[in-house]
N, C-alpha and C positions, 0 to 999 in steps of 0.2 A: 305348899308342902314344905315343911323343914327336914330336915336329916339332922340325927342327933350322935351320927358317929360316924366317922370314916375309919378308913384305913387304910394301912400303908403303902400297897401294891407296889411295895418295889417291886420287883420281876418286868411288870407290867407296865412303868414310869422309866425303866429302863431301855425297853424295848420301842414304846411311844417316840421315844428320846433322840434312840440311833437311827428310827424310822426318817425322824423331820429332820434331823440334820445332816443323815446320810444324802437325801436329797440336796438338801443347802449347800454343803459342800460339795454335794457333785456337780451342781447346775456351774458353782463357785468355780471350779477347776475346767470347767468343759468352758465356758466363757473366758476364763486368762488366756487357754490354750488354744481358743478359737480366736476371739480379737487382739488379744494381748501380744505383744511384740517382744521379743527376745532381747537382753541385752547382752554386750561382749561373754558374758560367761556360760550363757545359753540358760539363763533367768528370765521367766514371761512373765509379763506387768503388764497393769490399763493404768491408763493415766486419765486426768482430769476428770471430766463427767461420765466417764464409763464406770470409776469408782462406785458412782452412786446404785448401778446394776444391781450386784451384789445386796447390798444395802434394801433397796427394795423388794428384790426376792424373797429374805430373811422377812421382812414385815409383814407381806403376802402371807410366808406359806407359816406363819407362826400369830400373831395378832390377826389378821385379815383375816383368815378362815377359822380363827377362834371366837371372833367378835361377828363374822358375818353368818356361820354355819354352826358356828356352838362348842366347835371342838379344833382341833390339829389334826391331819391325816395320821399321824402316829397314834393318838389318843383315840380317834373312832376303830382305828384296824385292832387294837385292845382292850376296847371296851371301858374309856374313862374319857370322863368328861369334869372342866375345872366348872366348879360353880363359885358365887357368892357364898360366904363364912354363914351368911343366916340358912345355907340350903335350899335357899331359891333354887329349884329350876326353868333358869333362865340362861342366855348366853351372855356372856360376859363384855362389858362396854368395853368400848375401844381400851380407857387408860387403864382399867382391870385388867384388860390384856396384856397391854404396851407392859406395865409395871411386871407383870411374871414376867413375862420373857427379857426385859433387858436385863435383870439377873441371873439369865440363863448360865451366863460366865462366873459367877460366883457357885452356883448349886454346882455346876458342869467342874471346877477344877479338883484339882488331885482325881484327876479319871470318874468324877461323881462323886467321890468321898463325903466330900463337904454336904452336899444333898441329902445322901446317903442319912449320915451320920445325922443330920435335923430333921429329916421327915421322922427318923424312929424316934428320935427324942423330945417333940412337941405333941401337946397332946389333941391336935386337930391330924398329924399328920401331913404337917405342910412343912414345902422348903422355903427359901430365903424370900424369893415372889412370891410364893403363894402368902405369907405373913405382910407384906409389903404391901398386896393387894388385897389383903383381908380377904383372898376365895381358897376354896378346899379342894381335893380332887377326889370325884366318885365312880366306882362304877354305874352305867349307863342303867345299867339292869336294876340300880336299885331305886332308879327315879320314876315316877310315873308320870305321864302329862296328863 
């Protein structure tokens, strides 16, 4: 099946958004504040290979469950799902995945602006990963298996 047009779903790419990294950064702050050790100023850090904690939670709960289940827990509770540019409905290989999200920090600054501002202005509808990765984002409801 191809899909010959998407659309924008801001509202809904916002919310997917604050959903996955609300978590990220919670697990992120609950683990400084749990293992992480305080310094003279009452600053909590991990040092060496607890860094990598973090690091892999982010790949889990954003590549991993993108590439292994089809979507991000923020994108299924909204109802989108990223596909391939040709409309495959398929889930996206690991580097299709890996590529959107490590430019989550480019779409994500100026508060999403920059996101923002590309997904209205391309005409697939895609941010800075999503062109990177050559995949679009649909709602779920308009795929059929």
């Amino acid at each position: 099946m191809i899909i010959n047009f998407t659309k924008p779903h801001i509202g809904r790419r916002i919310v997917a958004c604050l959903i996955d990294y609300s978590i990220i950064y919670g697990f992120t702050f609950f683990l400084i504040f749990t293992i992480g050790t305080p310094n003279s100023e009452g600053v909590y850090s991990i040092t060496g290979v607890q860094v990598l904690i973090p690091v892999v939670f982010w790949l889990l709960m954003t590549v991993g469950l993108e590439a292994g289940l089809g979507r991000t827990l923020g994108n299924s509770i909204v109802g989108l799902k990223a596909i391939p540019m040709q409309g495959i409905n398929r889930k996206l290989t690991f580097g299709e995945s890996l590529k959107r999200h490590v430019l989550d920090p480019v779409d994500m600054s100026l508060l999403g602006l920059v996101g923002i501002v590309i997904i209205s202005n391309t005409d697939k509808n895609q941010r800075v990963g999503d062109i990177w990765a050559k995949t679009i984002v649909v709602k779920m409801s308009a795929l059929h298996d």
